[in-house]
N, C-alpha and C positions, 0 to 999 in steps of 0.2 A: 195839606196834611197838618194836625194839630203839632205843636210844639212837644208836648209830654211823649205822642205819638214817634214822632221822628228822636226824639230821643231816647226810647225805650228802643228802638227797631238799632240803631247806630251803640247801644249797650248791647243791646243781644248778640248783634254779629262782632262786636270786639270780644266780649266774652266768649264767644266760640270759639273763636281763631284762639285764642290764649289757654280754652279748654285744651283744644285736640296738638296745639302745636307742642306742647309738650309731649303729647301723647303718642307720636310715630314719627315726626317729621313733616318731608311734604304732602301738600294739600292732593288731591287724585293726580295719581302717575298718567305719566307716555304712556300706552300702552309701551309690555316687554318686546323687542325683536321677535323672541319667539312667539307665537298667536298663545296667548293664555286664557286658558279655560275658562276664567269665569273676567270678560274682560263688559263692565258694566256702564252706560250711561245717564248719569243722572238729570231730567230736565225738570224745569223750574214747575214745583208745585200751580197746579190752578185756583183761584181764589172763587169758592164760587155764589159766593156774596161781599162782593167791593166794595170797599168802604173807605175813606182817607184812611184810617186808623190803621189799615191791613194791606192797604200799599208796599208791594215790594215785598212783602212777609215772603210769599211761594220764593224768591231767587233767595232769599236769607234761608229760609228751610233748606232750599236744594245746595246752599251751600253748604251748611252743617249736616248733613247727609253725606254727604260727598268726601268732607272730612271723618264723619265718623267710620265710614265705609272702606277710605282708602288703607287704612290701617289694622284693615282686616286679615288675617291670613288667606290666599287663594282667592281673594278678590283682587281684582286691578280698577281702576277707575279712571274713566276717561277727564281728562282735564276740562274743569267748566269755561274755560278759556277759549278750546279746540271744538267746544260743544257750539259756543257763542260765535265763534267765526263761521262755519258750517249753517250755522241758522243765518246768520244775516247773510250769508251767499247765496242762498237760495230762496230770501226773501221773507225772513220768518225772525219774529220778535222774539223775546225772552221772558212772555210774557206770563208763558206759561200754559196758555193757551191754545195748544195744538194737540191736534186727534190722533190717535193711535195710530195710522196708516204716514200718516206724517210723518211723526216720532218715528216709526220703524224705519222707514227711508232714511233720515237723518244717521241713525244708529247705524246702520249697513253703511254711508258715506264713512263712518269713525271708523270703522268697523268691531264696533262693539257687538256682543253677541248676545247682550242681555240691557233693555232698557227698566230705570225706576220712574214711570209716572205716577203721578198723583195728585190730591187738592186738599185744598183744607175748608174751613166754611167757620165762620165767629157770628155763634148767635148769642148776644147778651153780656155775658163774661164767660160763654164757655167757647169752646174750640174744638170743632173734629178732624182731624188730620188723617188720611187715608192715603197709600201707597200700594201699586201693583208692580211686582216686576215683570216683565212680558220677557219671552223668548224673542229675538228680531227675524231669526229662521223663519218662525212659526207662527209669528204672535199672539201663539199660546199664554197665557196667564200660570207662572210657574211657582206665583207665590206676595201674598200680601199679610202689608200690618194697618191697624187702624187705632185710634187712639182718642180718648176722649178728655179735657179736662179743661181747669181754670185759662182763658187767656194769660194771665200772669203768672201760669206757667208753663209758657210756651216752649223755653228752653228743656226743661224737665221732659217735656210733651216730645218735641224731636229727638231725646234720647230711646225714649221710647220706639219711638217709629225706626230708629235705628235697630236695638235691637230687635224688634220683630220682622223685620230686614233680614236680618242676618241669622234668624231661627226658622226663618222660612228657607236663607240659603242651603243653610245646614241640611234640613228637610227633603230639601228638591233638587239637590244637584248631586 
């Protein structure tokens, strides 16, 4: 990975933590004791043009997602921590890279009731970043955002996907 590379990527995710930790506290809760309603898991964006440059970007997204989501009212988020033990148990990377039928397994081990997949793709200086969230019941397709802009502003770009996250919750639940 280029030098500039890793170090934009190691700015971005310190800036995010320092965005959101202000912003609500902790990073995605335990789930609550009681089963709550909209209790979500966030897995690591898919890259689907890899490149050194974009290494690692999808677990940075997923995790700036996951921050800006857990601070949602009536959302809970499953910890990316509880998401990554559960994957490496059953034999599955963080890579981002895992199919819908997967993910939904995975999500029912949490017992999350609602998964966030998605990918992003960086052609030139631009970047599209796409997000579905699936029912894990059904996996029905209950609501996406998509987003298109500068690489260089990719932060800008995940708050985006954030809120159109969360305007689709609003929408569909």
């Amino acid at each position: 990975m280029k030098q500039g590379t890793k170090l934009f990527l190691i700015t971005a995710a310190f800036a995010m933590s320092l965005t959101f930790a202000g912003a609500g506290g902790a990073r995605g809760a335990e789930p609550a004791k009681a089963s709550p309603s909209f209790l979500i898991a966030v897995f690591p964006l898919e890259d689907l043009r890899p490149s050194a440059e974009t290494e690692g970007l999808g677990e940075v997204l997923a995790e700036g997602i996951t921050d800006g989501l857990s601070g949602a009212p009536g959302i809970h988020v499953v910890e990316r921590q509880r998401l990554k033990a559960v994957m490496d148990e059953i034999g599955l990377g963080m890579s981002g890279a895992v199919d819908e039928k997967t993910a939904v397994r995975v999500g029912k081990l949490l017992g999350a009731n609602h998964l966030l997949l998605g990918s992003f793709m960086k052609f030139r200086s631009q970047v599209r970043v796409n997000a579905r969230i699936v029912r894990t019941e059904t996996g029905e397709i209950t609501g996406t955002a998509k987003v298109t802009g500068k690489f260089e502003d990719i932060l800008e770009l995940e708050e985006k996907v954030v809120a159109g996250i969360l305007s689709s919750c609003n929408r569909g639940e």
